[in-house]
C-alpha positions in Angstrom: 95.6 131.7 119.3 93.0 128.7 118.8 91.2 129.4 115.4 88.1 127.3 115.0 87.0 125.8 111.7 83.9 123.6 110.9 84.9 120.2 110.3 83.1 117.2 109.3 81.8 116.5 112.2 81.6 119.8 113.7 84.0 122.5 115.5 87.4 121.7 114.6 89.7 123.8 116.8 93.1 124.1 115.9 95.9 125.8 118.1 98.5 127.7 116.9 101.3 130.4 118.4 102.1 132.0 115.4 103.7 135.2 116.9 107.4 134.3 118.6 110.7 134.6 118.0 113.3 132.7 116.2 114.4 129.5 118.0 114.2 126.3 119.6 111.0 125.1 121.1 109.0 122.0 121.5 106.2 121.3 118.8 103.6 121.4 121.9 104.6 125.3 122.2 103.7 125.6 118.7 100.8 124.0 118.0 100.0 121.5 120.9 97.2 119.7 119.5 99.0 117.6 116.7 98.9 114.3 118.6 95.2 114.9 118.6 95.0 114.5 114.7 93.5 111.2 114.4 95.4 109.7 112.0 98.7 111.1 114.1 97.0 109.6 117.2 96.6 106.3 115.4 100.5 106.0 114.0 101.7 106.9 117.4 99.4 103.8 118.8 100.6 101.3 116.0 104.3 101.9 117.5 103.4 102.2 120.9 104.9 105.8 121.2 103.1 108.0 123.4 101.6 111.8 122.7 104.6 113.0 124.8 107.0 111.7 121.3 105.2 114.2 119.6 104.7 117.4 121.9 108.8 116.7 122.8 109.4 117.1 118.8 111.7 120.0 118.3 110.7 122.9 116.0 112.9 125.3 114.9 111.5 128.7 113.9 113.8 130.7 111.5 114.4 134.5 109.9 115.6 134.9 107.6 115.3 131.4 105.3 114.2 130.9 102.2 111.6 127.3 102.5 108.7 127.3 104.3 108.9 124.1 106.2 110.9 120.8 106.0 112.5 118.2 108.3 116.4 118.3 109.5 116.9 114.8 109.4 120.3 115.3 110.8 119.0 116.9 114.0 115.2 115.1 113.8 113.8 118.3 114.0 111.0 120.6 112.1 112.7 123.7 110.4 109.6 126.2 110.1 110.5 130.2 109.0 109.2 132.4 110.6 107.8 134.5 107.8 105.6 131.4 106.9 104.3 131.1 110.4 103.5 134.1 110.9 102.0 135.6 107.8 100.7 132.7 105.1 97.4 131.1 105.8 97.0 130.0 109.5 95.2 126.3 107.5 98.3 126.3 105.2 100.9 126.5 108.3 98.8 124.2 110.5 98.9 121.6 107.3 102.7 122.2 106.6 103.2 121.0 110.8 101.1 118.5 110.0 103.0 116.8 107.1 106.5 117.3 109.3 105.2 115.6 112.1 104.4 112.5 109.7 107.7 113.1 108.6 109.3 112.8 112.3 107.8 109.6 113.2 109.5 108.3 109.3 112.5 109.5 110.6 112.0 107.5 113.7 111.1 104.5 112.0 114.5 104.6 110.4 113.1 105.8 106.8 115.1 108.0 104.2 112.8 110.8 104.1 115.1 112.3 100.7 115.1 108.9 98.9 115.8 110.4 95.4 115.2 107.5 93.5 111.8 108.6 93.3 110.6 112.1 92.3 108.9 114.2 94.9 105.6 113.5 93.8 106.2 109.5 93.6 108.1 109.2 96.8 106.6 107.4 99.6 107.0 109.5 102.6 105.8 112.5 100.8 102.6 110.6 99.5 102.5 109.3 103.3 102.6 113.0 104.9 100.8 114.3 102.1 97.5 111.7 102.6 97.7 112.7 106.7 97.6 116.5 105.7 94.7 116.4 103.0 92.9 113.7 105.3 93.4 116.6 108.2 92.5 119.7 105.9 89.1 118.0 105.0 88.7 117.0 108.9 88.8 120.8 109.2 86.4 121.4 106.9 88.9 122.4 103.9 87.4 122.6 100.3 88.8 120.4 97.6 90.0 123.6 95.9 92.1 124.5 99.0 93.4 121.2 98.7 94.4 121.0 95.6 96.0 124.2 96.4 98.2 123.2 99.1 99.6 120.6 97.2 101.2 122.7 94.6 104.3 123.3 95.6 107.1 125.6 93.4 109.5 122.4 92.9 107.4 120.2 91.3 105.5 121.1 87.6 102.2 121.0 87.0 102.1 117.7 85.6 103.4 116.3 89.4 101.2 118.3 91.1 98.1 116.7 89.3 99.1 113.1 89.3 99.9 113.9 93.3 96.8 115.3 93.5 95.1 112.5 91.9 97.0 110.2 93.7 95.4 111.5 96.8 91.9 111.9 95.7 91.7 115.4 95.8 90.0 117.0 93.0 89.8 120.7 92.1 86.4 122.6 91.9 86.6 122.6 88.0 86.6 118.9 87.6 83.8 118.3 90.6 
């Protein structure tokens, strides 16, 4: 389960059950280091909400569904498919809980995670989860390039993807 990547500042490990059925299950039986991320660690502190808000978090694992990973903000919980969690890239799936969990402590601040006055790429909760994840990749010792990757997503174009990108500092390898 723990897969260990060279961070930063060293080992980085990173554990997460990737092989289990569909259903309901706390975050922490899922990948039960996520309070650890630091910047996690620190939004939890600034509302005085323990590690146990995040490990209780539910996640729902899916199969069939057709998303990889998004928030139920009618039920506060993480909807992850299975097929993502178990086959796409263990840093990519890691990243994707990330992001949610940012997106659950929104949700518990009472933010409107879908406000579509803004486009995806503009909208402040996104840009919020978004800066936690690449923040978290690079802790983890991601490349730019993977970076840049992970943020393009298939509902936004090309031109969002860039302006998110540059909105978050990450650069791809062609313009380094």
């Amino acid at each position: 389960m723990p897969l260990i990547r060279r961070g930063e500042a060293g080992p980085v490990e990173i554990l997460l059950k990737r092989d289990i059925a569909g259903g309901i299950y706390r975050l922490s039986d899922i990948c039960p280091n996520v309070s650890t991320v630091p910047e996690i660690a620190q939004m939890l502190e600034e509302r005085k909400l323990s590690s146990e808000f995040i490990d209780n978090i539910e996640i729902e694992i899916e199969d069939p569904c057709d998303y990889y990973a998004y928030v139920n903000d009618k039920e506060g919980r993480i909807m992850l498919c299975k097929e993502h969690l178990s086959k796409s890239d263990e840093k990519v799936v890691y990243l994707d809980i990330v992001h949610e969990t940012v997106h659950i402590i929104q949700l518990h601040d009472g933010r409107n995670l879908f406000d579509r006055r803004y486009r995806y790429s503009r909208r402040p909760t996104e840009i919020e989860a978004y800066r936690v994840a690449v923040n978290e990749g690079r802790r983890i010792g991601m490349k730019e390039q993977e970076l840049f990757d992970y943020l393009k997503v298939e509902w936004i174009s090309e031109e969002e993807h860039r302006e998110l990108a540059s909105k978050l500092g990450v650069r791809p390898s062609y313009l380094l």
